[in-house]
DRENTORMAR-937566 format. One record per residue (C-alpha): residue number from 1; residue in one letter; chain; x, y, z. Coordinates in Angstrom, 3 decimals, padded with zeros to 6 digits. Layout:
REM DRENTORMAR-937566
ZASE   i aa ch        u        v        w
ZASE NUM  A  A        X        Y        Z
...
END
This chain:
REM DRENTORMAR-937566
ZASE   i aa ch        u        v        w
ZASE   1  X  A -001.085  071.805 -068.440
ZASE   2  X  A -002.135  069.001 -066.817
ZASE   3  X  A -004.248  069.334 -063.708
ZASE   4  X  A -002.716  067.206 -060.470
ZASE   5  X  A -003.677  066.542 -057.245
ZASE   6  X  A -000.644  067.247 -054.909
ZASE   7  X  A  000.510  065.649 -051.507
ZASE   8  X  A  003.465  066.489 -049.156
ZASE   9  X  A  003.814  063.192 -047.213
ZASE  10  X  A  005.823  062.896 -044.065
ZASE  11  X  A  008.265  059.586 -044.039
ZASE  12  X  A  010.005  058.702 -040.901
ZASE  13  X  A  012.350  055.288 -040.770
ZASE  14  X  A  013.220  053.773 -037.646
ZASE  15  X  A  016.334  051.945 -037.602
ZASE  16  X  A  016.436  048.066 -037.841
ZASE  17  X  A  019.377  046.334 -035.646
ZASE  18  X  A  021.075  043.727 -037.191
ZASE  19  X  A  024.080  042.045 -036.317
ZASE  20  X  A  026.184  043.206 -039.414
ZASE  21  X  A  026.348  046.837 -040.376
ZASE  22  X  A  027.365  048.224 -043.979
ZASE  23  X  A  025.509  050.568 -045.449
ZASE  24  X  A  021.905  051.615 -044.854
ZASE  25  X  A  018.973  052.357 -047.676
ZASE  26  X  A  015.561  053.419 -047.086
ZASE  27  X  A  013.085  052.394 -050.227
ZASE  28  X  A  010.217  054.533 -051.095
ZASE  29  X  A  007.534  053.780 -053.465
ZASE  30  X  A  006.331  056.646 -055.229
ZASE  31  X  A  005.359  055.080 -058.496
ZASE  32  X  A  001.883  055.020 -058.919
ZASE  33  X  A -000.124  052.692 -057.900
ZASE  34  X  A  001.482  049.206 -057.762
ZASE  35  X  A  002.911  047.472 -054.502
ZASE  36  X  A  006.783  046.186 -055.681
ZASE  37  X  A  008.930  043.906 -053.973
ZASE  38  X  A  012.527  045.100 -053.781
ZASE  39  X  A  015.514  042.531 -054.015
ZASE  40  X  A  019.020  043.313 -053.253
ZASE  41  X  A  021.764  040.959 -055.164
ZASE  42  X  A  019.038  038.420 -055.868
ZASE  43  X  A  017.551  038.029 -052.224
ZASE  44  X  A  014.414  039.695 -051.039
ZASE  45  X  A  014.484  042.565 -049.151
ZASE  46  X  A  011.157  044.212 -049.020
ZASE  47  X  A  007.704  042.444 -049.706
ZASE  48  X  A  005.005  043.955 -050.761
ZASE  49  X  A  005.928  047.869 -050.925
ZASE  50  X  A  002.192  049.581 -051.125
ZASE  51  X  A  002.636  053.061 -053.604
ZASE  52  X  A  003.363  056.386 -051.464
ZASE  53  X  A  005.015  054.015 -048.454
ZASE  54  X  A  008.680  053.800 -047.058
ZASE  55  X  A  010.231  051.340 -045.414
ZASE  56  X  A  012.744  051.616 -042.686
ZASE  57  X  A  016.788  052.103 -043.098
ZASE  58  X  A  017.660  048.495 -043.985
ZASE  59  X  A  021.168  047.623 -043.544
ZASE  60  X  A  022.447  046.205 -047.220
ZASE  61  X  A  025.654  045.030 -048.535
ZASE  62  X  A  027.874  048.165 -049.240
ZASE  63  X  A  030.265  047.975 -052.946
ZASE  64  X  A  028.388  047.603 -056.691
ZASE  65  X  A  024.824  045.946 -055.895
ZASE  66  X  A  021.664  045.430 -058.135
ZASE  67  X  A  018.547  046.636 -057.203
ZASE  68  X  A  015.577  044.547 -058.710
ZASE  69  X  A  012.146  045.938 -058.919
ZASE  70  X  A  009.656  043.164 -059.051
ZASE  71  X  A  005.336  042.786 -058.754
ZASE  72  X  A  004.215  042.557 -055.364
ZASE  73  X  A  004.460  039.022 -053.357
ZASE  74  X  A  007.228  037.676 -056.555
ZASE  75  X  A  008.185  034.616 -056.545
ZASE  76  X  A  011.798  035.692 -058.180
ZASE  77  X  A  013.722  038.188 -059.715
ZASE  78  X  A  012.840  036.436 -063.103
ZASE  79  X  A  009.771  038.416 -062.472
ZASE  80  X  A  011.613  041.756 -062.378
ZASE  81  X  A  010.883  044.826 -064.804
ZASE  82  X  A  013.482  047.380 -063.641
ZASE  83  X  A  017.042  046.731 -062.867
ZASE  84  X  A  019.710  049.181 -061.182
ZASE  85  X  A  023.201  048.988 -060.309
ZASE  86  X  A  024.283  051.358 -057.631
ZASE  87  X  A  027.677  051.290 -055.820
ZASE  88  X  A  027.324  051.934 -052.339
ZASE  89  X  A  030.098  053.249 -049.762
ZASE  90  X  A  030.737  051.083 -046.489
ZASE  91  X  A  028.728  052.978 -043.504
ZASE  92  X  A  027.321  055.092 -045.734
ZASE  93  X  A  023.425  056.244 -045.859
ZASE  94  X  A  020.848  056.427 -048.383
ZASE  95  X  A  017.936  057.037 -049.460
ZASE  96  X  A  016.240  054.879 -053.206
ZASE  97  X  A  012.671  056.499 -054.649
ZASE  98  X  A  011.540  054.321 -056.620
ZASE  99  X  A  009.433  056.700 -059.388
ZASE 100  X  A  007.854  057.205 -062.348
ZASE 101  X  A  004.702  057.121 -064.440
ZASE 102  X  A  004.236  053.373 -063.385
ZASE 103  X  A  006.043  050.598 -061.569
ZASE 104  X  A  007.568  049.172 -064.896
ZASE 105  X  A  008.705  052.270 -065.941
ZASE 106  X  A  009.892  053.530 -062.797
ZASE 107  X  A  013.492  055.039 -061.785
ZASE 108  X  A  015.565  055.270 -058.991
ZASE 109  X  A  016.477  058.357 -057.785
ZASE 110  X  A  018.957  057.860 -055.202
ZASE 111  X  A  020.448  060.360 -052.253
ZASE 112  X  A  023.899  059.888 -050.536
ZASE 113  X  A  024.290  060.836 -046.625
ZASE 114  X  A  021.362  060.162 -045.097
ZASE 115  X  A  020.614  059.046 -041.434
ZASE 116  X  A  017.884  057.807 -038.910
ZASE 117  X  A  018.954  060.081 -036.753
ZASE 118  X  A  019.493  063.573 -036.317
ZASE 119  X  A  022.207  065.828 -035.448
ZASE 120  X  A  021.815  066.229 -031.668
ZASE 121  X  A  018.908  065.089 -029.779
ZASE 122  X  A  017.005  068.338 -029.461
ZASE 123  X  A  016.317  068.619 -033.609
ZASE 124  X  A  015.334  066.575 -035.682
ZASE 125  X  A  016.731  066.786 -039.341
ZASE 126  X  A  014.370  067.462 -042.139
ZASE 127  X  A  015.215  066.455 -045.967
ZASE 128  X  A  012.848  067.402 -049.299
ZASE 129  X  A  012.396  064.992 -052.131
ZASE 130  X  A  010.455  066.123 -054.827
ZASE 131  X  A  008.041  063.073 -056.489
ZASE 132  X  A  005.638  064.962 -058.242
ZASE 133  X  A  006.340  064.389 -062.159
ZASE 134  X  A  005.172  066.634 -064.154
ZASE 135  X  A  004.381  069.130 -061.702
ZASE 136  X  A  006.783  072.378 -062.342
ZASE 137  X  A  009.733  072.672 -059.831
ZASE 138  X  A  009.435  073.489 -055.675
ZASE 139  X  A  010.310  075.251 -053.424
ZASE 140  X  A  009.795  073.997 -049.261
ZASE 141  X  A  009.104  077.305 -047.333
ZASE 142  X  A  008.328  077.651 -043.691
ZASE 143  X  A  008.072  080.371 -041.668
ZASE 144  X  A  008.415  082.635 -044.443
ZASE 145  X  A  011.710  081.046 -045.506
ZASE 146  X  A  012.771  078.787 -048.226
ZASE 147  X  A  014.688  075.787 -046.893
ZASE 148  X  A  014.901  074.003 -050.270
ZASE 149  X  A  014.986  075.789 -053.667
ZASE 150  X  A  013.793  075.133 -057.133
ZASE 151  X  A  013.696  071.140 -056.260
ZASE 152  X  A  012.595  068.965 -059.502
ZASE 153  X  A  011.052  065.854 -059.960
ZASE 154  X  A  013.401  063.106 -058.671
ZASE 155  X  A  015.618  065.539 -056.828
ZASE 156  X  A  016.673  066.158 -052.907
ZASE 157  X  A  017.151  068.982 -050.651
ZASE 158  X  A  019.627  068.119 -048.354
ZASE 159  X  A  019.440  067.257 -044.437
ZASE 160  X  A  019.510  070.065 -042.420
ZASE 161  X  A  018.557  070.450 -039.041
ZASE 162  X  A  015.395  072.483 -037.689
ZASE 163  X  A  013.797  072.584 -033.771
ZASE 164  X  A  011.530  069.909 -032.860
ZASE 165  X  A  008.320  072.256 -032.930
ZASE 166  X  A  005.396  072.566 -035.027
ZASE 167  X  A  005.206  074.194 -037.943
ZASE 168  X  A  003.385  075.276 -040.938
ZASE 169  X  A  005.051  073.708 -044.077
ZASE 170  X  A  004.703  075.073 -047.728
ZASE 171  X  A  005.160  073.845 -051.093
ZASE 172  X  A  005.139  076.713 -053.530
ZASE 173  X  A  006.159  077.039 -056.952
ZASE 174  X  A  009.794  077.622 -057.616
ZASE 175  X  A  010.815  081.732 -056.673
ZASE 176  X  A  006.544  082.258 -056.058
ZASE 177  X  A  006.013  082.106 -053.010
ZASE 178  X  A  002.872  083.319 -053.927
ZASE 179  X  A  001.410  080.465 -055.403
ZASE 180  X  A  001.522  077.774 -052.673
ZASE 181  X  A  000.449  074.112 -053.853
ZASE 182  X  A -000.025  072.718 -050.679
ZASE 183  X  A  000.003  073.640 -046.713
ZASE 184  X  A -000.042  071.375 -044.060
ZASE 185  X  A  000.685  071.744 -040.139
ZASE 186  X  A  003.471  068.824 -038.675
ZASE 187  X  A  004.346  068.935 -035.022
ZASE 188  X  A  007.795  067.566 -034.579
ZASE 189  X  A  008.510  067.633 -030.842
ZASE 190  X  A  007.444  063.508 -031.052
ZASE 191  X  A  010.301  063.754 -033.332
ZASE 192  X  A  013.226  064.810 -031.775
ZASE 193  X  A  016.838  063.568 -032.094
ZASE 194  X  A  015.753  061.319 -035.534
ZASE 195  X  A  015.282  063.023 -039.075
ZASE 196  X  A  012.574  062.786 -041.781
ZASE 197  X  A  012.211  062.686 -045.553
ZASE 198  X  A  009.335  065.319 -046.484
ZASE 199  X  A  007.990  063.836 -049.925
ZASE 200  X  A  005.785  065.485 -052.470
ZASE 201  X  A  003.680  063.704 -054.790
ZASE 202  X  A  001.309  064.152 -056.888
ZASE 203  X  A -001.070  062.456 -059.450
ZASE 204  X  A -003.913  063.411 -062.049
ZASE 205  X  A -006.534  064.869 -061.424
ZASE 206  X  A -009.854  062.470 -062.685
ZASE 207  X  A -013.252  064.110 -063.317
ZASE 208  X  A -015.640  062.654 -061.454
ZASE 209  X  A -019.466  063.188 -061.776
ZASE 210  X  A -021.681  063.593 -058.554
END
């Protein structure tokens, strides 16, 4: 089995106003290790994506769009290696992970009903995407509990909401909670009322010598 090095990355979005609202998409880049520019129906929407960043919910046209995945600071989408088509719903939320062993072999892994903001104004709401390929399936425990179960590689848990606090968050393997990947301490009170996208991620481990 291969030997990774594992991350659980915290992305937040705050909310761009524009005039004209349809349907809102966050990008993430989680393929390794390429910036991308993004272009939605032909026009440029995010320059210069650096790997294991997010951008903020950008408000796109809603019905069948493509999705262009393109090197970093393109020209055009001539220059693009991956192409989706996704049909969006008007005022609808999502989130697109761009993933995969590499930029040009990346997918897009998209989730339906997400939201800059969170329920009421004293939570925050808290989603799971797991971006670690080839790293066996998740589970996201804190506090002894398992909010998302048995999440694999381009999945989601969905939004729920949790107290802006601090806690200790997990990632274990799938039903062990014994063997814990990672551990890291958030505090969320900064937080409150808005939601975040927990992300985990991983890549190979490279022998080094000292």
């Amino acid at each position: 089995m291969k030997k990774h090095l594992l991350t659980l990355s915290l992305l937040i979005g705050f909310q761009w106003l524009v005039a004209q609202q349809i349907a809102q998409m966050q990008f993430i880049n989680n393929a390794p290790d390429k910036a991308i520019d993004i272009y939605v129906n032909e026009q440029l929407v995010v320059n210069n994506l650096i790997f294991r960043q997010a951008t903020a919910y950008l408000f796109i046209p809603a019905g069948k769009i493509t999705v262009k995945i393109a090197p970093s600071n393109s020209r055009t989408t001539a220059e693009a290696y991956k192409t989706f088509t996704l049909n969006l719903a008007n005022l609808e939320g999502y989130i697109a992970m761009i993933g995969g062993e590499s930029a040009e072999q990346a997918d897009l892994f998209l989730y339906t009903g997400a939201s800059p903001f969170a329920v009421t104004r004293s939570t925050i709401g808290v989603a799971f995407a797991n971006g670690a390929l080839d790293v066996p399936n998740m589970d996201f425990v804190t506090l002894g509990f398992s909010l998302f179960n048995d999440i694999k590689f381009g999945e989601y848990g969905t939004f729920i909401s949790v107290p802006a606090i601090d806690f200790e968050l997990q990632l274990t393997a799938a039903n062990q909670p014994e063997v814990v990947y990672v551990s890291n301490k958030f505090n969320f009170s900064f937080w409150r009322g808005r939601s975040a996208l927990f992300l985990a991620q991983a890549m190979p481990m490279v022998a080094t010598q000292h």
